[in-house]
NUTI-763171 format. One line per 8 residues: for each residue z, x, y of N, C-alpha, C. Coordinates in steps of 0.02 Angstrom, whole numbers, plus 50000, padded with zeros to 5 digits. Layout:
BEGIN
Z/X/Y/Z/X/Y/Z/X/Y ~ ...
END
This chain:
BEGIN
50000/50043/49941/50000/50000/50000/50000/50044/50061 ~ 49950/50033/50107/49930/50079/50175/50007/50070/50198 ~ 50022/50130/50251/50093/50113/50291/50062/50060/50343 ~ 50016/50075/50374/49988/50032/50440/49990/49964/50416 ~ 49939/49940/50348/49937/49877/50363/50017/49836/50331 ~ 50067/49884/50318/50130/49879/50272/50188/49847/50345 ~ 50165/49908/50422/50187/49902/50448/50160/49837/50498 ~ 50125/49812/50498/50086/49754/50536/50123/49705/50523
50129/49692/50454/50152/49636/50429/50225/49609/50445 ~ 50265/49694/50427/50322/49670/50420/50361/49662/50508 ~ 50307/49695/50564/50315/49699/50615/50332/49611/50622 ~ 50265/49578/50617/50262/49510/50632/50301/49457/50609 ~ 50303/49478/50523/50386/49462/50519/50467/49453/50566 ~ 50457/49516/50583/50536/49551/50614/50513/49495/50693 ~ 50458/49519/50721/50444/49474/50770/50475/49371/50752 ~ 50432/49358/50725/50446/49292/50699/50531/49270/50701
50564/49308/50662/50626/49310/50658/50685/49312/50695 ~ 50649/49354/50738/50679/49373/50816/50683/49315/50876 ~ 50605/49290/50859/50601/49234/50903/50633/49158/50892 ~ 50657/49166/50828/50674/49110/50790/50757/49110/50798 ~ 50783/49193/50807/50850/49175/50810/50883/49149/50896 ~ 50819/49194/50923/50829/49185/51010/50846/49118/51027 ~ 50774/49078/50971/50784/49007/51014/50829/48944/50966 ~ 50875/48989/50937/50931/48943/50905/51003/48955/50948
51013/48909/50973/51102/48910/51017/51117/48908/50986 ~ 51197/48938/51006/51245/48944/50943/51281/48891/50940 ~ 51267/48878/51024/51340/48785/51020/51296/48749/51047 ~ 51289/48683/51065/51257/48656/51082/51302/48606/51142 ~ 51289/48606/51183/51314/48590/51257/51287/48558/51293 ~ 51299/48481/51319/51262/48439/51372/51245/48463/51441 ~ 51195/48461/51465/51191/48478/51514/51244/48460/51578 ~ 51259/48522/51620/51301/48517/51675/51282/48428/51719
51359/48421/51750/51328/48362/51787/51405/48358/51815 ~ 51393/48319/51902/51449/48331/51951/51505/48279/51916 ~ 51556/48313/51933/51626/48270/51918/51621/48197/51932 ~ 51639/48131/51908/51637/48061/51940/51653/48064/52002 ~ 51634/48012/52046/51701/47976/52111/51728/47964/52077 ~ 51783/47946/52133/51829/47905/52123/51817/47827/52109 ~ 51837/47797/52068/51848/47714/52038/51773/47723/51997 ~ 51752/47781/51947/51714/47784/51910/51725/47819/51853
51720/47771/51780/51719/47813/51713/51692/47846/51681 ~ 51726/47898/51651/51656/47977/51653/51646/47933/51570 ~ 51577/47965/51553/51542/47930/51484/51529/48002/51452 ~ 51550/47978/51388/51580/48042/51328/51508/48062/51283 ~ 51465/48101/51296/51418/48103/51224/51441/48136/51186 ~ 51447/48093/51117/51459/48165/51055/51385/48212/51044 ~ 51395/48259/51038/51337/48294/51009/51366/48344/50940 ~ 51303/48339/50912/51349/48369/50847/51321/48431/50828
51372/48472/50841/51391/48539/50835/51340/48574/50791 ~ 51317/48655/50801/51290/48710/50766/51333/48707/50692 ~ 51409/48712/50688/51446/48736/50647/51439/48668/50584 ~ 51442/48607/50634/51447/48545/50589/51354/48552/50543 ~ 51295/48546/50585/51240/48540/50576/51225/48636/50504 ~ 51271/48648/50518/51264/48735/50444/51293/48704/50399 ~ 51336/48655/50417/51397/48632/50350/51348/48580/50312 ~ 51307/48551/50353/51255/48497/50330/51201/48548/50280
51173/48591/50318/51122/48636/50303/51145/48667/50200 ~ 51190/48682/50223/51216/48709/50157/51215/48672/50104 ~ 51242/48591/50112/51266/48553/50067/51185/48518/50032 ~ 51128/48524/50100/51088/48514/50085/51046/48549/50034 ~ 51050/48633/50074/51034/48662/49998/51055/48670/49941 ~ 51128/48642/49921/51150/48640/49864/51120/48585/49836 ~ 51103/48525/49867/51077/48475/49826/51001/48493/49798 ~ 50983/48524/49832/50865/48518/49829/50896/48584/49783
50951/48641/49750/50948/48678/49720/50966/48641/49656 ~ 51007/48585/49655/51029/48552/49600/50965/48525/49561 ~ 50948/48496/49605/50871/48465/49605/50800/48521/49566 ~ 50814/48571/49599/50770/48616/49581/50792/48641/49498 ~ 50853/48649/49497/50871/48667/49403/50862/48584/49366 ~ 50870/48540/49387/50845/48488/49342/50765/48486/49345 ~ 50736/48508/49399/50670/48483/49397/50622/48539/49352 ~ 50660/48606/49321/50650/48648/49278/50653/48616/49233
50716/48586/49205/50722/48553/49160/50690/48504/49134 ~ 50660/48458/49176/50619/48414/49163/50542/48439/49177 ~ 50530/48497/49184/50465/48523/49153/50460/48559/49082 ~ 50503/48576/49076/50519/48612/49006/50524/48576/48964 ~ 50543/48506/48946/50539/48442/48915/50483/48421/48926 ~ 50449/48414/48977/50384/48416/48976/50312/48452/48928 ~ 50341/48522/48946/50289/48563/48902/50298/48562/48813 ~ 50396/48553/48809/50379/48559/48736/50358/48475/48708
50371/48425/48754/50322/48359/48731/50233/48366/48722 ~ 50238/48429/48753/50150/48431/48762/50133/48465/48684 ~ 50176/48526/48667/50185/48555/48607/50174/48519/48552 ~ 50245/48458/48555/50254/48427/48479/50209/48370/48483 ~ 50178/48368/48523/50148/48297/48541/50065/48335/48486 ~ 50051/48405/48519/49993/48406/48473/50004/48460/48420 ~ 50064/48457/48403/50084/48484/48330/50075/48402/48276 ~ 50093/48365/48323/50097/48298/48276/50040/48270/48251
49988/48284/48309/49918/48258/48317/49878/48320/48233 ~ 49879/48393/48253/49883/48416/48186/49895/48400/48123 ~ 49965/48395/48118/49984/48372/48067/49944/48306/48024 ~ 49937/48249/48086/49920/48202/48084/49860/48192/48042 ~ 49810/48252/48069/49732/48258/48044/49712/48283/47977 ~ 49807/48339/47961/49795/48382/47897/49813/48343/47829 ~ 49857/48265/47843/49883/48195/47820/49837/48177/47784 ~ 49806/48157/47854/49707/48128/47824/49681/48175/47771
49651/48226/47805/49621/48282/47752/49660/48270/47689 ~ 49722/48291/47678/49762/48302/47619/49742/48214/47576 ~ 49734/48168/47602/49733/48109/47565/49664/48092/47535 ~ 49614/48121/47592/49533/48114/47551/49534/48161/47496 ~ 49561/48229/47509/49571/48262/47436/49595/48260/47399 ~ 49652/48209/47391/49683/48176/47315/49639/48140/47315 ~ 49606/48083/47352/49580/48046/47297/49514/48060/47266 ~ 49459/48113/47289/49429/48151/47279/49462/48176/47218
49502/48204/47198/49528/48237/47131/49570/48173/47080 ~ 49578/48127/47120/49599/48071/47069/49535/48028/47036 ~ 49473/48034/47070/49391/48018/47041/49376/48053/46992 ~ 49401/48128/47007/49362/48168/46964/49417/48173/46897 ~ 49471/48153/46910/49510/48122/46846/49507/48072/46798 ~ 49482/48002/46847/49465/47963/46806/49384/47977/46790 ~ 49339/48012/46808/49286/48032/46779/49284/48055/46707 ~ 49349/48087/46721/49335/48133/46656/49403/48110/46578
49407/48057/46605/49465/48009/46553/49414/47957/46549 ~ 49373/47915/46577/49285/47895/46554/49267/47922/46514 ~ 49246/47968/46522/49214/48028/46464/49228/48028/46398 ~ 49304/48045/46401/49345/48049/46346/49343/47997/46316 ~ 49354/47922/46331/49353/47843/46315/49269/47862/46295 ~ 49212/47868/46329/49159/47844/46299/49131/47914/46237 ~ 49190/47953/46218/49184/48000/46170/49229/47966/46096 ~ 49233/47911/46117/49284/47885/46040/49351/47894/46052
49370/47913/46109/49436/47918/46105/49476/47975/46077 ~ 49417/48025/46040/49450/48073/45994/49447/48145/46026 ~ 49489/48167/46029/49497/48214/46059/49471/48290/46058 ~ 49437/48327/46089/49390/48353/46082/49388/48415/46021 ~ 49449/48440/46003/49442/48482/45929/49423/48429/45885 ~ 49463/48356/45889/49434/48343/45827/49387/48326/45801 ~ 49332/48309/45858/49261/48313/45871/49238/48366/45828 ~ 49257/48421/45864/49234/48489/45840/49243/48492/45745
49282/48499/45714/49316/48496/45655/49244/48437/45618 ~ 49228/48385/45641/49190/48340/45618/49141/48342/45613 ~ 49086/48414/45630/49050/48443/45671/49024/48476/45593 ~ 48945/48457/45576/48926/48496/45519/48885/48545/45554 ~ 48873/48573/45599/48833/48640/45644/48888/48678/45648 ~ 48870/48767/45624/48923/48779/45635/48920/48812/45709 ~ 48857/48820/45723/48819/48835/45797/48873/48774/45862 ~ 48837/48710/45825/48869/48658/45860/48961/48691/45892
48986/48703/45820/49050/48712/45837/49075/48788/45879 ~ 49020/48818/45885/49063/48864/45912/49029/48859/45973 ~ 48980/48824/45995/48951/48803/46064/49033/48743/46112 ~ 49053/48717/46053/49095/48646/46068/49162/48692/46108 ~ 49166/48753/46049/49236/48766/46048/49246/48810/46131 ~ 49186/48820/46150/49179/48853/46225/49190/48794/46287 ~ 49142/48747/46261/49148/48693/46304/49218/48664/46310 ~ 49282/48661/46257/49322/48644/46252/49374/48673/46275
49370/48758/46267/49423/48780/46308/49397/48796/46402 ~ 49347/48761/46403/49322/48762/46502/49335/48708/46516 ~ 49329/48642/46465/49343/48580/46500/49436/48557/46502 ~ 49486/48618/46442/49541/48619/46462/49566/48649/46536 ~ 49529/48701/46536/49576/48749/46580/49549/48703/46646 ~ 49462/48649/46654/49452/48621/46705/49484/48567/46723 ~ 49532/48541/46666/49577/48482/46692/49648/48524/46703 ~ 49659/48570/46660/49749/48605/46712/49734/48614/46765
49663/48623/46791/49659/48655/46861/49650/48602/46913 ~ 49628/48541/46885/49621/48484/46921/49682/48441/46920 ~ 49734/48463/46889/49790/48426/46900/49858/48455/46931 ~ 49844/48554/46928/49868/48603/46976/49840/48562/47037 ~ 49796/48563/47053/49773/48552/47130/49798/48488/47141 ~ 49802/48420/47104/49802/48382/47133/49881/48364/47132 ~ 49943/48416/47092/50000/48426/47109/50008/48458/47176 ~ 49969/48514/47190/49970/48557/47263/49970/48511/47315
49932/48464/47306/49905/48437/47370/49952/48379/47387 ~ 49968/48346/47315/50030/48288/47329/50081/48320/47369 ~ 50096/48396/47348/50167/48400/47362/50152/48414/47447 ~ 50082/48455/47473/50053/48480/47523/50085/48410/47583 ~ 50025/48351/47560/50039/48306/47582/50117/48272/47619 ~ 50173/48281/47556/50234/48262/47557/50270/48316/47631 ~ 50255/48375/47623/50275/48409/47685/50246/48419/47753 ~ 50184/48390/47741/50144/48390/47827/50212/48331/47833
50185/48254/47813/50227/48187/47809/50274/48224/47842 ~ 50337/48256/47798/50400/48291/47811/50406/48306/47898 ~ 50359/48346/47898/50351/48404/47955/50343/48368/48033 ~ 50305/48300/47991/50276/48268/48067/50325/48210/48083 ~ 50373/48206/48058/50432/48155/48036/50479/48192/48093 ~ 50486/48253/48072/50532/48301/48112/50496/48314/48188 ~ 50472/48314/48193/50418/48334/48252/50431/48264/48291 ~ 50436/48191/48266/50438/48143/48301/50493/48119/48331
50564/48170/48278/50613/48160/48297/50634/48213/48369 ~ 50601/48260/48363/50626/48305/48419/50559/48264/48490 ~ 50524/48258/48472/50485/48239/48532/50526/48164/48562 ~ 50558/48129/48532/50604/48053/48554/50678/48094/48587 ~ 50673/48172/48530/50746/48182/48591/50722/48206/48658 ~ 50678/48242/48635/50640/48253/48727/50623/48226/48779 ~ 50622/48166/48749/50598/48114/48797/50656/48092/48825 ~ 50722/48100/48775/50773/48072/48809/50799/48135/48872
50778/48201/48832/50817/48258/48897/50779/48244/48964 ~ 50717/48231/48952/50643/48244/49006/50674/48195/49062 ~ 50707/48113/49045/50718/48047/49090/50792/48081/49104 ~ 50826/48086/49059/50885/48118/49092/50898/48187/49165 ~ 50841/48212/49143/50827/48271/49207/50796/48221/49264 ~ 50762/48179/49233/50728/48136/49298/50756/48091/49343 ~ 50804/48081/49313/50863/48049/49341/50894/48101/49382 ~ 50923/48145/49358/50957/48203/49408/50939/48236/49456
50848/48234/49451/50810/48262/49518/50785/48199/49575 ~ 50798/48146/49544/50778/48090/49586/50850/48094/49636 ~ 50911/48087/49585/50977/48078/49637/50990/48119/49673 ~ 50971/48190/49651/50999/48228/49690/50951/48231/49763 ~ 50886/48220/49739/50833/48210/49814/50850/48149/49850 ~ 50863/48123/49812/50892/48031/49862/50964/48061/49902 ~ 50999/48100/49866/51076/48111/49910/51055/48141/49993 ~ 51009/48183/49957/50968/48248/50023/50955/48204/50075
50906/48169/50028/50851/48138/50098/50905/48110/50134 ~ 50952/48046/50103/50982/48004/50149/51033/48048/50188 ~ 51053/48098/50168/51084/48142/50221/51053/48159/50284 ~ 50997/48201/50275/50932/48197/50327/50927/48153/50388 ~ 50918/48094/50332/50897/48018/50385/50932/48022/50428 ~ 51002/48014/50423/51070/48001/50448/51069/48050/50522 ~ 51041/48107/50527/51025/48146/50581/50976/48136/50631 ~ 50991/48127/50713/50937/48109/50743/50901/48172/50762
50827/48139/50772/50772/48187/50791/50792/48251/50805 ~ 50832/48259/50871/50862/48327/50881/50896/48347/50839 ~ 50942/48334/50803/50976/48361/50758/50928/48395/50700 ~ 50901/48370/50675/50836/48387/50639/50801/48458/50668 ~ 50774/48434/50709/50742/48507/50741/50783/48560/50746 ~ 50853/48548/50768/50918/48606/50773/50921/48626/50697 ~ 50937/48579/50639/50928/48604/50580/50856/48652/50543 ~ 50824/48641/50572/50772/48662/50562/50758/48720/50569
50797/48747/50628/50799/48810/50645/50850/48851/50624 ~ 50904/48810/50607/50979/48835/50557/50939/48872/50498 ~ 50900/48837/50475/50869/48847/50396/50808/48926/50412 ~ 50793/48920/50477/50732/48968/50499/50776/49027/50507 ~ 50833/49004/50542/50881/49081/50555/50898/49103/50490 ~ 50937/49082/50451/50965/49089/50401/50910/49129/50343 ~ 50855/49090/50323/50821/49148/50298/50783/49208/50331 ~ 50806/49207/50412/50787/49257/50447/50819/49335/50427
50894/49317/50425/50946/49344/50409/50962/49390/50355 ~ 50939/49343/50292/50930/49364/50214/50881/49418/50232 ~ 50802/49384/50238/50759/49438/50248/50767/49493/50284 ~ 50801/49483/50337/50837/49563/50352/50871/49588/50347 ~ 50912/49550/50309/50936/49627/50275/50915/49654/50218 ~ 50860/49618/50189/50837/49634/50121/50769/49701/50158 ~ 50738/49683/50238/50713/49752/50241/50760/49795/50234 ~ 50823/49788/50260/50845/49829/50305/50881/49876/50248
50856/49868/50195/50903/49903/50123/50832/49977/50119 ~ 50783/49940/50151/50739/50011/50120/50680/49993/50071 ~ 50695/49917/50057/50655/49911/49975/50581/49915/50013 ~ 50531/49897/50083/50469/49919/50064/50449/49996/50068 ~ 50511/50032/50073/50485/50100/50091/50460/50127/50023 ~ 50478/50086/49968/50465/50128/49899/50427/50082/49867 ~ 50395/50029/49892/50325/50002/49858/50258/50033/49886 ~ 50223/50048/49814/50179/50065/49815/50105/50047/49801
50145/50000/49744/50105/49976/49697/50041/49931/49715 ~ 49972/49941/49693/49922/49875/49710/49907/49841/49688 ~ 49891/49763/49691/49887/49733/49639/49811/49735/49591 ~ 49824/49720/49539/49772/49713/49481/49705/49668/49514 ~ 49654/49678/49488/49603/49609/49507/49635/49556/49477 ~ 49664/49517/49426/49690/49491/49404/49759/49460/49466 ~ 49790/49485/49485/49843/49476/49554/49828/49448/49586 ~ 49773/49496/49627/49721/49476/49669/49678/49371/49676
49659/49391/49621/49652/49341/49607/49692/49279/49615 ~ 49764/49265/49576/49821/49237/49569/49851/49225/49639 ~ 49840/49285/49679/49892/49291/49760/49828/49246/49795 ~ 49756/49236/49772/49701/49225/49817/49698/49147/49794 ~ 49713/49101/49742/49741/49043/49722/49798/49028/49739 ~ 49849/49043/49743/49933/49036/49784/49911/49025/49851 ~ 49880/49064/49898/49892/49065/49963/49845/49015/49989 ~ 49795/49001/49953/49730/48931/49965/49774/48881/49968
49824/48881/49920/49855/48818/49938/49893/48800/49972 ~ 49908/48849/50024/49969/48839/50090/49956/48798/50120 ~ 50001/48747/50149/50001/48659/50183/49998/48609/50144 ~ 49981/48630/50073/49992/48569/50028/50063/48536/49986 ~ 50080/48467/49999/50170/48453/49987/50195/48484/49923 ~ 50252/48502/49927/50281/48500/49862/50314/48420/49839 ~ 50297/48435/49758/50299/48381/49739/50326/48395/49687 ~ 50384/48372/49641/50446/48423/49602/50394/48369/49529
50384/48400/49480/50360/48419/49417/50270/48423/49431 ~ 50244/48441/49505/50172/48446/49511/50135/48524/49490 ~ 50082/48504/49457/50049/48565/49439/49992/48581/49492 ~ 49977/48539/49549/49918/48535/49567/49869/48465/49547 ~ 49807/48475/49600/49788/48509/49626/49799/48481/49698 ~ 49849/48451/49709/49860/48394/49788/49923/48435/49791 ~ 49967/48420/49739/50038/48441/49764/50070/48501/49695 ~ 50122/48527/49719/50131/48588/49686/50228/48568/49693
50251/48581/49620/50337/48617/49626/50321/48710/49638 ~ 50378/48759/49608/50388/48805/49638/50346/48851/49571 ~ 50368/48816/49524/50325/48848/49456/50264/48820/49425 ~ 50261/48755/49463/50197/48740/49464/50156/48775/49494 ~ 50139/48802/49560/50104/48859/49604/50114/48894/49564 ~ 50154/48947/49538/50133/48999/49515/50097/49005/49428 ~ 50144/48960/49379/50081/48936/49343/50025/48947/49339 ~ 50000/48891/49384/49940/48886/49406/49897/48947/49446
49916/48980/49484/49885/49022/49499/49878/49090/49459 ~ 49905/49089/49404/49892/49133/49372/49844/49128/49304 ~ 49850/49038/49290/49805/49005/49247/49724/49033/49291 ~ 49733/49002/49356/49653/49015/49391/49633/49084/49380 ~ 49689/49140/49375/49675/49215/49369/49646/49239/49284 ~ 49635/49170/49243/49620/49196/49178/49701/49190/49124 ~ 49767/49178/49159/49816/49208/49106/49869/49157/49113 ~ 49889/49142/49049/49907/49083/49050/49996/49111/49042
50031/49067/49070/50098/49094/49082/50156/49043/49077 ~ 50204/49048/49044/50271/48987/49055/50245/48958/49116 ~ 50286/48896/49084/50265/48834/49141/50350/48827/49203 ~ 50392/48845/49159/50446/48834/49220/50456/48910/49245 ~ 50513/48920/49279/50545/48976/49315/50593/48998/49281 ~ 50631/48983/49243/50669/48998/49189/50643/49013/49141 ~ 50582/48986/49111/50552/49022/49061/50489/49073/49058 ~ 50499/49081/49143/50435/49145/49178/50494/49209/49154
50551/49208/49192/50615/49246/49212/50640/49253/49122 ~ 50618/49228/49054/50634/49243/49007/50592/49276/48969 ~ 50541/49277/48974/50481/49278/48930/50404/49328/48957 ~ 50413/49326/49033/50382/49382/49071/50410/49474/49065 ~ 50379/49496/49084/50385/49572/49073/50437/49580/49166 ~ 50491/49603/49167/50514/49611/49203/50505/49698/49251 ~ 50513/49697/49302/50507/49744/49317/50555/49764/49388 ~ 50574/49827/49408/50600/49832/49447/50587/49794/49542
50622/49800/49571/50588/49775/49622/50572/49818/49673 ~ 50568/49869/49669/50548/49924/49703/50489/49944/49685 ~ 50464/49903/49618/50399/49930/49580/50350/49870/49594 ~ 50377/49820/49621/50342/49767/49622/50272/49754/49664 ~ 50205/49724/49632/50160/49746/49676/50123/49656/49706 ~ 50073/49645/49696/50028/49584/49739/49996/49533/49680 ~ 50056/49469/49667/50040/49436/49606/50110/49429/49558 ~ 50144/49478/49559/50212/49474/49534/50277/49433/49552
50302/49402/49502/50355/49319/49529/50414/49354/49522 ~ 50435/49344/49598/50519/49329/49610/50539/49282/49601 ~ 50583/49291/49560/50640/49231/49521/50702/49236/49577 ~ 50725/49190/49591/50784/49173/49631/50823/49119/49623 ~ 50897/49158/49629/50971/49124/49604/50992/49151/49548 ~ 51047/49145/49534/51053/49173/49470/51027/49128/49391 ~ 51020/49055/49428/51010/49031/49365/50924/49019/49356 ~ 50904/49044/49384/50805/49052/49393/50784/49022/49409
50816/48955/49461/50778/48885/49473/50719/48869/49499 ~ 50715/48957/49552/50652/48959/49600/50634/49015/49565 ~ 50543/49002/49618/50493/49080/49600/50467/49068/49637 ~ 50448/49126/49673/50405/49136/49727/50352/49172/49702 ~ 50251/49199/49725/50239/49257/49719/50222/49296/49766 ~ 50231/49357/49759/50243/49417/49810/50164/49434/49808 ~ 50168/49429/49875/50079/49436/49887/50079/49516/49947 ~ 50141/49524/49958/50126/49607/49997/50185/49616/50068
50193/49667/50050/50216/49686/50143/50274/49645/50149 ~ 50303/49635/50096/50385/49598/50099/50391/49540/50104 ~ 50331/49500/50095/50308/49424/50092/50307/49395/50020 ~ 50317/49321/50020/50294/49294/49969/50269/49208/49974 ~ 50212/49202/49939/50222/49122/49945/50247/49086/49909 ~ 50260/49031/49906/50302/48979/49861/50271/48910/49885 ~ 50325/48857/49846/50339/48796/49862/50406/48782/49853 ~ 50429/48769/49935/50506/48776/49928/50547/48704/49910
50525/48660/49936/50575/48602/49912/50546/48539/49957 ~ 50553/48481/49909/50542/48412/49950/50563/48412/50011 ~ 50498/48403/50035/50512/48366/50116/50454/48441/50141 ~ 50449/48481/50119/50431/48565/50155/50341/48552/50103 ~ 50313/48595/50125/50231/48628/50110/50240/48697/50080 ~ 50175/48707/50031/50177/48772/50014/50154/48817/50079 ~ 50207/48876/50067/50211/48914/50152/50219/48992/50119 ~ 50220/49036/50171/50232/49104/50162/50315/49111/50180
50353/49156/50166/50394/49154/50179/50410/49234/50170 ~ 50492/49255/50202/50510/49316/50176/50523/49338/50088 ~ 50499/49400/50066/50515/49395/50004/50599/49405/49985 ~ 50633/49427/50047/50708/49438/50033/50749/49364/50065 ~ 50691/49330/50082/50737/49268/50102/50792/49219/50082 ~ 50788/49229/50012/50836/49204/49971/50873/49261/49917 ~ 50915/49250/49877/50949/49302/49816/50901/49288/49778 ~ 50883/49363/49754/50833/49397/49713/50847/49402/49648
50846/49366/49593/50869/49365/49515/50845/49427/49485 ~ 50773/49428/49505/50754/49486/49474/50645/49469/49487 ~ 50615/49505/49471/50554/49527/49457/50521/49526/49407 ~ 50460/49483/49401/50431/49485/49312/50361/49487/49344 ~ 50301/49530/49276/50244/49542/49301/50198/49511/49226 ~ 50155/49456/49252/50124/49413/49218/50055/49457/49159 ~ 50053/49508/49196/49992/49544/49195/50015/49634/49174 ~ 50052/49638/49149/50084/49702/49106/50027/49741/49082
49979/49713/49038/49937/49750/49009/49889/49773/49051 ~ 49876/49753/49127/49822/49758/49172/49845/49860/49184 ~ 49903/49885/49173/49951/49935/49181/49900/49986/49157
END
């Protein structure tokens, strides 16, 4: 990574940040105005406080974070319904198959118990034995031990296949039972990301216009803050790294979609959650990747964050609820939470879980 265009970025950053903390008061204060006359009652506005409007801010992000680990949850119930749903559909097809081929081998059974019936009933040595050729009989006695070993083998198989049959059945039995419990975890998470967004919003509401905008900027300072001190540790002085065409790619799908809502279990292509964007933009890059943030942060190749280059997901919180991807110069984009657009943001703006790189083998 050039220092110049390393330093541009993070310039405009630090700028941004600066200007964002300038134009946040710390208290908020009615404008001056002359003492009453006399035989006149002074009129009281409440205005509600910086300190009260952070206490809001906070409680808010504890909820859209509550929200955000159920709404993992209820993608991950999601994907493994997508799983057992066409493990079942398999199974389903190998059912069929397995049943045209018993009865296929139950034809060629009673074919050959026909046979036997339109042979006298007598069983084929004693045919043989009855037999004045002695040519005849030793022609018979060949035919007799091929048409044995061709019925053990036709009744091996058509034991194989009964029992075959009995365990797809089995398998897809089990499969129906875990896909009904999924369905129950999937509504149960859906429930918990609906309430916890209903608690948010109506908190929100409850704030007038100004208050809103003052919060607004609570939330702008605040990850102003994080992000600086996350420069201010040193970490872009020791990235180096560039990203893969593959990254490239992935960071060039992520960032197309900036201004579009988040929408908590969306994959695209209108609205996006936080692991939906990245998902997806790494699906568009050719490579297909866990669908939640918890199971990017389990199952991805982790890497330091000092090593981290353009395309690689920051996981954030300790319990992995979010992911951002790091597209350069101490940036990353995301989709941060109902009510907000996919946006750029600082990459130290929030606690950093850790670093995973989708694309290991590109190395």
């Amino acid at each position: 990574m050039g220092a110049g265009k390393r330093g541009v970025l993070t310039a405009a950053v630090t700028v941004v940040c600066a200007v964002t903390v300038l134009a946040v008061p710390g208290t908020a204060f009615a404008a001056p105005t002359p003492p009453p006359g006399p035989g006149t009652t002074a009129s009281v506005t409440v205005v509600t406080s910086d300190v009260e409007l952070e206490a809001v801010r906070k409680k808010l992000d504890k909820l859209y974070r509550a929200a955000a680990k159920a709404t993992d949850e209820y993608n991950a119930a999601e994907e493994k319904a997508r799983q057992q749903t066409a493990q079942v559909v398999r199974l389903a097809k190998k059912i069929v198959e397995g049943r045209e081929k018993l009865d296929d081998l139950k034809d060629r059974a009673g074919a050959a118990a026909a046979a036997q019936y339109r042979g006298g009933g007598l069983p084929p040595e004693a045919r043989l034995v009855l037999s004045d050729d002695p040519q005849d009989f030793l022609d018979g006695a060949g035919r007799v031990r091929q048409e044995q070993h061709a019925t053990k083998g036709l009744l091996g198989e058509m034991t194989r296949t009964q029992r075959d049959l009995e365990e797809y059945a089995e398998d897809a039995r089990e499969q129906m039972r875990k896909l009904e419990a999924g369905r129950k975890v999937k509504a149960a998470a859906q429930k918990r990301v609906e309430r916890q967004i209903e608690a948010a919003e109506k908190m929100e509401a409850e704030l007038e216009q100004e208050e809103k905008e003052r919060l607004a900027r609570l939330e702008q300072q605040a990850a102003a803050r994080a992000q600086a001190t996350w420069l201010s540790s040193g970490v872009l002085d020791e990235l180096t790294s560039k990203a893969t065409a593959q990254g490239r790619e992935a960071v060039a799908y992520a960032t197309a979609q900036i201004g579009k809502p988040y929408q908590w279990g969306a994959e695209g292509p209108n609205t996006f959650d936080c692991s939906g964007l990245t998902s997806q933009a790494w699906l568009a890059a050719g490579k297909t990747i866990p669908r939640t943030s918890q199971m990017q942060w389990q199952h991805l190749k982790r890497v330091d964050v000092e090593d981290m280059r353009p395309g690689d997901l920051i996981i954030y919180w300790a319990d992995a609820s979010h992911v951002g991807m790091y597209v350069g110069d101490g940036v990353m984009v995301h989709a941060p939470r109902p009510g907000r657009t996919v946006t750029l943001a600082g990459a130290g703006s929030m606690p950093i879980l850790g670093v995973v790189r989708p694309d290991p083998a590109a190395e």
